[in-house]
Backbone bond lengths (Angstrom), bond angles and torsions (degrees), N, CA, C in turn:
res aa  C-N    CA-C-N  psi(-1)  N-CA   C-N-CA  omega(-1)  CA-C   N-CA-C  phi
1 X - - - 1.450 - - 1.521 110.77 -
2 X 1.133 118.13 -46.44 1.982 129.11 175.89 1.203 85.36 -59.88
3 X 1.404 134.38 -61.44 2.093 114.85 -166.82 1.746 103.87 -68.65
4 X 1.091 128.96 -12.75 1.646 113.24 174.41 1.111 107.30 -91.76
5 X 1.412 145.46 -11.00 1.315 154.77 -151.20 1.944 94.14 -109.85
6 X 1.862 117.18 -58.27 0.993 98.84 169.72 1.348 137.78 -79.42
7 X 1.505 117.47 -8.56 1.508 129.49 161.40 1.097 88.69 -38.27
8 X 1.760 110.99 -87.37 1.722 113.58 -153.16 1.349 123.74 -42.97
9 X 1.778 121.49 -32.03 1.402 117.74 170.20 1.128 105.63 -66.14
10 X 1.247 138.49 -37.41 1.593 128.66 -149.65 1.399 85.49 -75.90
11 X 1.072 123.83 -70.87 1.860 123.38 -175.99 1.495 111.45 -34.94
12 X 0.969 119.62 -48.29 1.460 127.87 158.69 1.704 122.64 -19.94
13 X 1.250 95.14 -60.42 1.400 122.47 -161.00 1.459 120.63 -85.39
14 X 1.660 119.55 -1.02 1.356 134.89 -131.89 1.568 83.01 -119.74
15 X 1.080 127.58 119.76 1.632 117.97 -179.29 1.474 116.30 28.01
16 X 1.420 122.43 68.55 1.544 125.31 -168.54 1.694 98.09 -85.83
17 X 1.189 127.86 125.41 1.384 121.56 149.10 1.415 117.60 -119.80
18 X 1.679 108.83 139.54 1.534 112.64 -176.66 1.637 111.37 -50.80
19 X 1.614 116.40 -18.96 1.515 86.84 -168.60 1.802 108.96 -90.16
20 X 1.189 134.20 5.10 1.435 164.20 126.98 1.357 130.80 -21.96
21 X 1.655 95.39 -15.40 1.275 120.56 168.95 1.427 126.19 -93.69
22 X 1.100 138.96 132.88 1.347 137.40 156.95 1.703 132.21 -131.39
23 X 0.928 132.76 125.86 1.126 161.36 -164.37 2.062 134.20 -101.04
24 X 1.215 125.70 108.69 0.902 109.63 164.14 1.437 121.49 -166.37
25 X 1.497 128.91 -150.97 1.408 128.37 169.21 1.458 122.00 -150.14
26 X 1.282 144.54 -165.55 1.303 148.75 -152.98 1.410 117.66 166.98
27 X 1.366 90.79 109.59 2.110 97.40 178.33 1.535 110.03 -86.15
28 X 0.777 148.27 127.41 1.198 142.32 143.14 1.481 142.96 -150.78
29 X 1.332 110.40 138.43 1.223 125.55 -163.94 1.352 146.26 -31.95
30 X 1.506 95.21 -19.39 1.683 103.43 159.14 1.944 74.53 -167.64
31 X 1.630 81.23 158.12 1.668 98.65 174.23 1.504 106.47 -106.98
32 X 1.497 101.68 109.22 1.264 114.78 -174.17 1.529 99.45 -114.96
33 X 1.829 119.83 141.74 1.233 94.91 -170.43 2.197 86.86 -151.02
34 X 1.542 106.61 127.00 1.891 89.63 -167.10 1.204 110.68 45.36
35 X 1.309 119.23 61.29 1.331 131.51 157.54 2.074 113.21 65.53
36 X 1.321 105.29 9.26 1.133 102.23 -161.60 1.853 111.98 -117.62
37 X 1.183 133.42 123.00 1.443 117.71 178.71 1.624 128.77 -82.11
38 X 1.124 112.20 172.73 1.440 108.85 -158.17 1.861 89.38 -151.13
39 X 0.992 116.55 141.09 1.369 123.16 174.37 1.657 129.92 78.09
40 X 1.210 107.60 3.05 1.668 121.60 166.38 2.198 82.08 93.44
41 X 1.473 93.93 -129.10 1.284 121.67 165.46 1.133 141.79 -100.80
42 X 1.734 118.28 15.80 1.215 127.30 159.75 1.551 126.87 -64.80
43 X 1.251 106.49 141.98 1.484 118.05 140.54 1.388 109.26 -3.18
44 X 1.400 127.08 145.75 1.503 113.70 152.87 1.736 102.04 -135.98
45 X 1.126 124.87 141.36 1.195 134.67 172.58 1.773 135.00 -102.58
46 X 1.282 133.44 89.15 1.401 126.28 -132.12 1.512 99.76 -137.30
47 X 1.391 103.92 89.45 1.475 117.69 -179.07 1.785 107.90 -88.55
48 X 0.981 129.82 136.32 1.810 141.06 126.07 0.986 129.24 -125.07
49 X 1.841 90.22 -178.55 1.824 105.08 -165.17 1.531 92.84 -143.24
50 X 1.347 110.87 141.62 1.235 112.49 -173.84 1.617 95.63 -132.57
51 X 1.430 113.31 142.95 1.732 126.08 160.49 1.791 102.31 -110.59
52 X 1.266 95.75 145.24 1.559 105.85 -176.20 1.800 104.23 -125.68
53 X 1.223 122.47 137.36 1.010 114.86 174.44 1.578 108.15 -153.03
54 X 1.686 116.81 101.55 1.367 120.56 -173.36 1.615 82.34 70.95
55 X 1.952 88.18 -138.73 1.375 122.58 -173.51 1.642 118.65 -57.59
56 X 1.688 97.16 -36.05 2.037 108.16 -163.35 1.590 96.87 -76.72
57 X 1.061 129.42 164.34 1.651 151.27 138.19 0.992 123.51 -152.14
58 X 1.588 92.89 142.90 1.544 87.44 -160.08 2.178 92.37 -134.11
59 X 1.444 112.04 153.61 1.498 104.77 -173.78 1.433 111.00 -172.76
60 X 1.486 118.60 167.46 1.537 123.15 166.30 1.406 91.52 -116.58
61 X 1.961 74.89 152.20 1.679 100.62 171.55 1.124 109.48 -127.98
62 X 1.493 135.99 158.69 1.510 122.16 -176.43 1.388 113.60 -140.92
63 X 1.489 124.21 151.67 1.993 100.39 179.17 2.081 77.14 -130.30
64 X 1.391 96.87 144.07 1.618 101.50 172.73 1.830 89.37 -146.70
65 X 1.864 92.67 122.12 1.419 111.17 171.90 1.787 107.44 -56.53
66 X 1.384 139.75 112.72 1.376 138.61 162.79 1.226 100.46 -33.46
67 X 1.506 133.23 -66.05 1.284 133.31 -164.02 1.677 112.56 -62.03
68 X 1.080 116.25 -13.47 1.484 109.22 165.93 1.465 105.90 107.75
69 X 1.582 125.10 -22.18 1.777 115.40 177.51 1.707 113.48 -51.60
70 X 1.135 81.39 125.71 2.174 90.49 -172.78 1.682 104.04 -81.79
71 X 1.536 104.33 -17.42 1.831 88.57 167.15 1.708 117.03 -81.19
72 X 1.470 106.46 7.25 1.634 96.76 173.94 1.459 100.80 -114.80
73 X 1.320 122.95 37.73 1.648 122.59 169.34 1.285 101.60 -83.49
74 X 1.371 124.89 146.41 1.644 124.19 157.01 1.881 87.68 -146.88
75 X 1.557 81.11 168.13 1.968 120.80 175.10 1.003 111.52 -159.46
76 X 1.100 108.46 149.86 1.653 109.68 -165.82 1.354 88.63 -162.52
77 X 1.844 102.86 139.72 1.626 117.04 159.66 1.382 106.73 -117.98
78 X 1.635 102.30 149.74 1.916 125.12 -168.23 1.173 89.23 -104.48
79 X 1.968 109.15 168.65 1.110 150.16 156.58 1.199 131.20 -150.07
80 X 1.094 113.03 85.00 2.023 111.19 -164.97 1.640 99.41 -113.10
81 X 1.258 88.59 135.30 1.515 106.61 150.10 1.638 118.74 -121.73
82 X 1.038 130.68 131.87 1.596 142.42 126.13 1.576 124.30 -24.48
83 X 1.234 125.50 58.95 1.371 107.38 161.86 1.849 130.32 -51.21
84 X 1.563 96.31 -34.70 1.692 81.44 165.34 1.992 73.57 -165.28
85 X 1.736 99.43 -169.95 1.108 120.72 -175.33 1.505 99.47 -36.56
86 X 1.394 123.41 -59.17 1.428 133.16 -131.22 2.000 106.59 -111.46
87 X 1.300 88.39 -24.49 1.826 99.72 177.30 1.119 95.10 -110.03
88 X 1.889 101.46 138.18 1.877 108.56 156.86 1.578 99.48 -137.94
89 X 1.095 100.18 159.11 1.935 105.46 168.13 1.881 109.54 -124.65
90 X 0.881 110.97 138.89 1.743 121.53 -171.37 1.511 108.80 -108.88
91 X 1.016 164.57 -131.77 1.375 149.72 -72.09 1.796 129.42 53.74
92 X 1.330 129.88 59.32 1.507 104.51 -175.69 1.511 107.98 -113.05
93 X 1.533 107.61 153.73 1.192 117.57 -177.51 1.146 115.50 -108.86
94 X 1.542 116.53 103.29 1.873 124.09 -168.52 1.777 87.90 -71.95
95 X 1.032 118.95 154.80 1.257 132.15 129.20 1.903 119.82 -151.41
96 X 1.627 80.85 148.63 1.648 114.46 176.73 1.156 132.26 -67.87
97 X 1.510 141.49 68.76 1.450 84.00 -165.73 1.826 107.08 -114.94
98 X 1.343 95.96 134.12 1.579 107.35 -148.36 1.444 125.25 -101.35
99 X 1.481 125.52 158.84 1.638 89.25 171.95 1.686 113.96 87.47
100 X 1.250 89.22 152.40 1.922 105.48 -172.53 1.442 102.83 -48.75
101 X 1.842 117.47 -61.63 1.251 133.12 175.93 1.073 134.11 -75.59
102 X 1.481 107.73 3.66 1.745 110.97 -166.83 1.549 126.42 50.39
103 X 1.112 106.28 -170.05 1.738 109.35 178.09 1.710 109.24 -120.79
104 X 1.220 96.51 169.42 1.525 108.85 175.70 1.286 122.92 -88.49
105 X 1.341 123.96 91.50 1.516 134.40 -143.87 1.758 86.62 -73.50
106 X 1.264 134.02 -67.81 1.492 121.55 -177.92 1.513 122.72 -61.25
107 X 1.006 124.80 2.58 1.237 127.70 -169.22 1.850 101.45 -104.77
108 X 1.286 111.37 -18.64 1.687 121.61 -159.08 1.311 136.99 65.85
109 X 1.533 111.59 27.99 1.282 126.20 142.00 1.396 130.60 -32.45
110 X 1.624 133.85 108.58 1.351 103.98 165.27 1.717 113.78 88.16
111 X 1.619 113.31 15.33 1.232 112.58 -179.30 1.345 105.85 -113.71
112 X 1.193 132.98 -175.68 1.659 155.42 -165.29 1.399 122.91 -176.31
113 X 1.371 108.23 93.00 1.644 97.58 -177.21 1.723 125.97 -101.81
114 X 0.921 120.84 143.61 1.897 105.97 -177.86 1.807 81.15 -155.63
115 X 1.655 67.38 172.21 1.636 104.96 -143.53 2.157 89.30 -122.99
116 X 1.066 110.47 127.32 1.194 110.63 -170.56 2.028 108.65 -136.24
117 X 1.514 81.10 127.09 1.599 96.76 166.31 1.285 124.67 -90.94
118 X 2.054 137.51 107.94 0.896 112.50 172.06 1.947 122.98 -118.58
119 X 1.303 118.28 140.86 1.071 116.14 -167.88 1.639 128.05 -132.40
120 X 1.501 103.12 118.47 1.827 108.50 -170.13 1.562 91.37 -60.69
121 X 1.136 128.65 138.44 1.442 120.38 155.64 1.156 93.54 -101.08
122 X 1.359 139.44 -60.05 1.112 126.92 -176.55 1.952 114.04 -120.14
123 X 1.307 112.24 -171.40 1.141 119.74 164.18 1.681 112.44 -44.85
124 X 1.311 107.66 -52.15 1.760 100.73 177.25 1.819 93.81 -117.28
125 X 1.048 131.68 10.00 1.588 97.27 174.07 1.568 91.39 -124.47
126 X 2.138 82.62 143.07 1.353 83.89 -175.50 1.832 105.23 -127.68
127 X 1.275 122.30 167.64 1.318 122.09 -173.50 1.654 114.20 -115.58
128 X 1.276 132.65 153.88 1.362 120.14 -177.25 2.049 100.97 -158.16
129 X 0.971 115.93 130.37 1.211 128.22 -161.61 1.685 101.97 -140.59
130 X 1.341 118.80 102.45 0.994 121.05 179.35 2.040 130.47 -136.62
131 X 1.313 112.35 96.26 1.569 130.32 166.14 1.118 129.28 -66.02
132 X 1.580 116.72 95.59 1.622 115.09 140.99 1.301 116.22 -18.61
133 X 1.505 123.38 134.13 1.660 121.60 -173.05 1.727 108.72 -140.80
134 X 1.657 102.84 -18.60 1.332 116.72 152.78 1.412 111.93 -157.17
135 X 1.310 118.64 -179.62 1.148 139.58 -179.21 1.548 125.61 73.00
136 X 1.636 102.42 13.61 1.347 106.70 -151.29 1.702 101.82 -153.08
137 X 1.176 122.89 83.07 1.112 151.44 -146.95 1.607 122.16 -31.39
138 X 1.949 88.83 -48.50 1.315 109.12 170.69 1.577 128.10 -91.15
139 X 1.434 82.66 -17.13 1.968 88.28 -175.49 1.641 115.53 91.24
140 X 1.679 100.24 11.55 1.701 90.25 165.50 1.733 135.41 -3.25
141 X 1.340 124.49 117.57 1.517 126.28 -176.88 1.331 90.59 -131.67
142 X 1.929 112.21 124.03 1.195 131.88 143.76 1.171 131.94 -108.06
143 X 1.255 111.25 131.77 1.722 136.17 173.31 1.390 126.32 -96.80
144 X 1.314 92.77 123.37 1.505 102.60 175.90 1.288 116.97 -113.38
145 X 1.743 127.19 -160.01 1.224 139.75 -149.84 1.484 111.83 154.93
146 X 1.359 114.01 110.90 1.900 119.28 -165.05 1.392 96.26 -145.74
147 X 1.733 100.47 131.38 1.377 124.45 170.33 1.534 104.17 -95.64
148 X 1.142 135.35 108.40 1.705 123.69 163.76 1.410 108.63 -100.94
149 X 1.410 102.46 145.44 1.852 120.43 174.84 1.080 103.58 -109.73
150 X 1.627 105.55 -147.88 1.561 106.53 173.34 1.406 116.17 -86.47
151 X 1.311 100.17 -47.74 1.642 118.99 165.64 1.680 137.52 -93.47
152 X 1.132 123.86 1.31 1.149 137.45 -161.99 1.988 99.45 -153.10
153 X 1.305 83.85 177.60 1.866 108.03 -171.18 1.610 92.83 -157.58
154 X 1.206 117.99 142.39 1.040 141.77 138.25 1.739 127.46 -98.05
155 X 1.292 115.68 139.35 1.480 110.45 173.22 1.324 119.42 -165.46
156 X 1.321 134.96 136.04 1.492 148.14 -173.84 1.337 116.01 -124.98
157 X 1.587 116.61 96.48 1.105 108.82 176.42 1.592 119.71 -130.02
158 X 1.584 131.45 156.46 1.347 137.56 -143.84 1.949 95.96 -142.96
159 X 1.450 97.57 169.39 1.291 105.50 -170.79 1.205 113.07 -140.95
160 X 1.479 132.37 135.65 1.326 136.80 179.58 1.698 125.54 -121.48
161 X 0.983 115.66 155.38 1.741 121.30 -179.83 1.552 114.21 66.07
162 X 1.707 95.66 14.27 1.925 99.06 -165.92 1.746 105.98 -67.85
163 X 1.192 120.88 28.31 1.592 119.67 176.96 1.844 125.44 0.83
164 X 1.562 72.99 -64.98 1.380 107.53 -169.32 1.788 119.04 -65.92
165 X 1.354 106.05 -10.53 1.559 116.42 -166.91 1.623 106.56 83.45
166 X 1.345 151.98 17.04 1.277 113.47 -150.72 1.727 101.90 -80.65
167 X 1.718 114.16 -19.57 1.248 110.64 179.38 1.608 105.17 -96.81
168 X 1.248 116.34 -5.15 1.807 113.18 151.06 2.063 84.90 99.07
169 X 1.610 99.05 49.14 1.312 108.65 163.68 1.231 114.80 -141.16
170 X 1.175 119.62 -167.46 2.022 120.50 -168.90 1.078 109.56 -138.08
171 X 1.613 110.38 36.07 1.337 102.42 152.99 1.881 94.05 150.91
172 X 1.391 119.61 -54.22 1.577 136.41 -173.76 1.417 106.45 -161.93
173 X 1.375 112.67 142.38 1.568 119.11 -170.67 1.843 103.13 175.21
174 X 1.842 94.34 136.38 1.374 92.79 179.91 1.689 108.92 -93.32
175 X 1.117 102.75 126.94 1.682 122.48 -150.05 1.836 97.23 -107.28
176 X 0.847 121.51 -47.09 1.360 120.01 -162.57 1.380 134.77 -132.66
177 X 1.554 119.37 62.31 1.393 127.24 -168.91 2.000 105.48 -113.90
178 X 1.366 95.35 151.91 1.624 110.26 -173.59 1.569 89.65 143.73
179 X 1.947 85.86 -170.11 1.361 124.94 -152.88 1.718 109.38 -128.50
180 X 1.495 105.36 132.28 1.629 114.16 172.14 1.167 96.61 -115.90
181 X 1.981 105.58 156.22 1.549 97.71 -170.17 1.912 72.57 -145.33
182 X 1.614 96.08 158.21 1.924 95.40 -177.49 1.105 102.43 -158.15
183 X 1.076 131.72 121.70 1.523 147.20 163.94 1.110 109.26 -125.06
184 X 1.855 120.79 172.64 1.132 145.46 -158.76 1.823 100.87 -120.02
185 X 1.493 121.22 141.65 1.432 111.84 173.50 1.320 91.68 -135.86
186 X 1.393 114.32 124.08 1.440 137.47 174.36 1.133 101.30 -45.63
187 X 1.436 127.84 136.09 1.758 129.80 159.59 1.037 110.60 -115.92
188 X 1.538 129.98 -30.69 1.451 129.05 172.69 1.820 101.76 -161.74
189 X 1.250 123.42 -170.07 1.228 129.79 -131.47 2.156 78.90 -79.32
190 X 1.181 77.45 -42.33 2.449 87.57 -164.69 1.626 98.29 -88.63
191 X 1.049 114.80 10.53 1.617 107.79 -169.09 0.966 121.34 -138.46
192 X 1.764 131.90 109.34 0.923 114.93 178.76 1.970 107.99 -138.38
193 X 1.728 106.69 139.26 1.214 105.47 -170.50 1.685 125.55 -92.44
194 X 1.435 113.54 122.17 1.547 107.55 -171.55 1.403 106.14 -83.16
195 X 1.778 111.21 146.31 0.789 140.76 -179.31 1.442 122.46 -120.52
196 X 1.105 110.34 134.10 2.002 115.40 174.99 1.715 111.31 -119.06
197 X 1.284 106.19 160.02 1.452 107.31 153.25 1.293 104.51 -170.26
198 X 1.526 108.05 144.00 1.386 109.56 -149.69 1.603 87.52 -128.54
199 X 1.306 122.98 149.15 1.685 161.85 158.07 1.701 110.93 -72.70
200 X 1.155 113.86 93.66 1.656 81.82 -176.97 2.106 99.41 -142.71
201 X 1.446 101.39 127.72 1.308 119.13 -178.54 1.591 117.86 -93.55
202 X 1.171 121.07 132.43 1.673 104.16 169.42 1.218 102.20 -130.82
203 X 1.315 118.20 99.07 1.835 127.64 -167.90 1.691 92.31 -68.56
204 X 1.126 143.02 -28.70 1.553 126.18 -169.90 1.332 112.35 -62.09
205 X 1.861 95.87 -50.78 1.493 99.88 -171.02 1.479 106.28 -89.49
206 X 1.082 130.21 -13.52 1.504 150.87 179.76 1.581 112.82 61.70
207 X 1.856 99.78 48.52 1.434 99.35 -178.90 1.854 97.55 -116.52
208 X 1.407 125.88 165.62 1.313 119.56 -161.70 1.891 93.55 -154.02
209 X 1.495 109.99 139.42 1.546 130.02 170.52 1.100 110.57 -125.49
210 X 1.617 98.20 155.47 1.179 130.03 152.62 1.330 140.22 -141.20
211 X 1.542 104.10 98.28 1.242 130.57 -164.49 1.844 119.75 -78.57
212 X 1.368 105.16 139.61 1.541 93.08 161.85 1.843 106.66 -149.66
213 X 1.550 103.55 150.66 1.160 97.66 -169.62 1.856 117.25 -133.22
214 X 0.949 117.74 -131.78 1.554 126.67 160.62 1.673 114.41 164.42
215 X 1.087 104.30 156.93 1.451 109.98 -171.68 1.553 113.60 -125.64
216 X 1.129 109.85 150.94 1.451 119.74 -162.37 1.509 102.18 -129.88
């Protein structure tokens, strides 16, 4: 865990320019994530920061329940590359940290790593292929499938080798089908605030949301 932590600074650090940076956050109404929720009925609060360099980027993302339950905390560190317009490969590092006492974030307590394939097939269809590679007993693989418009997304995605439950199935199950919709609402002449709200079905477990959020 200390050698993935100093990789990511060193890359960091390598010809850094502020405009290379990006920054932001995300409210939303329940943290639903592959069809699955996280945090009861809180608030969720979901800040990152991204560095871009050429093809690589690398960043944290974070989800913190408003209401305060410490089993819906997550952090997570990226690794993307760009192989071309239409192919990328990821690296992310989930972590948990769970429980009264939490875990030992340098030690590798409480982590999950997978390795993710993503692919434009077309102008709007997109592909996503994603492996547990540690922390995760069985090696969970989720599959996706995304229609984008102008305003909306469609997407259906399913899970395989999940033995273990980590997506809260017994083995394969289609977990995550519906609709996101996103527009912009004018606040003043230079400003305008984006908005989402998402549709979301999980035929395995046969539980279903409806989320809405905004980004800052």
């Amino acid at each position: 865990m200390k050698k993935t932590i100093l990789l990511l600074v060193s890359l960091c650090t390598l010809g850094v320019n502020a405009q290379d940076f990006s920054f932001g956050a995300d409210v939303q109404s329940r943290y639903v994530w592959r069809g699955l929720q996280f945090g009861g009925e809180d608030l969720s609060l979901q800040p990152g920061v991204e560095y871009a360099a050429g093809n690589f980027a690398v960043g944290a993302w974070a989800a913190y329940s408003l209401g305060g339950t410490n089993d819906a905390q997550e952090f997570d560190l990226y690794l993307s590359y760009a192989i071309s317009d239409a192919i990328s490969i990821a690296v992310t590092d989930y972590y948990f940290p769970t429980g009264a006492s939490g875990h030992d974030y340098l030690e590798g307590d409480g982590h999950v790593y997978e390795a993710t394939l993503s692919v434009a097939a077309t102008d709007a269809i997109s592909l996503l292929a994603a492996a547990n590679i540690g922390g995760d007993e069985e090696g969970s693989t989720y599959l996706e499938a995304s229609y984008a418009a102008d305003q909306f997304t469609l997407f259906v995605g399913g899970v395989i080798g999940d033995d273990n439950g980590y997506y809260g199935t017994t083995g394969e199950g289609l977990i995550n089908v519906g609709i996101s919709l996103e527009k912009e609402i004018a606040l003043s002449s230079t400003y305008s605030l984006p908005v989402n709200s998402s549709l979301v079905l999980n035929p395995d477990a046969g539980n279903v949301f409806l989320t809405f959020g905004f980004s800052l």
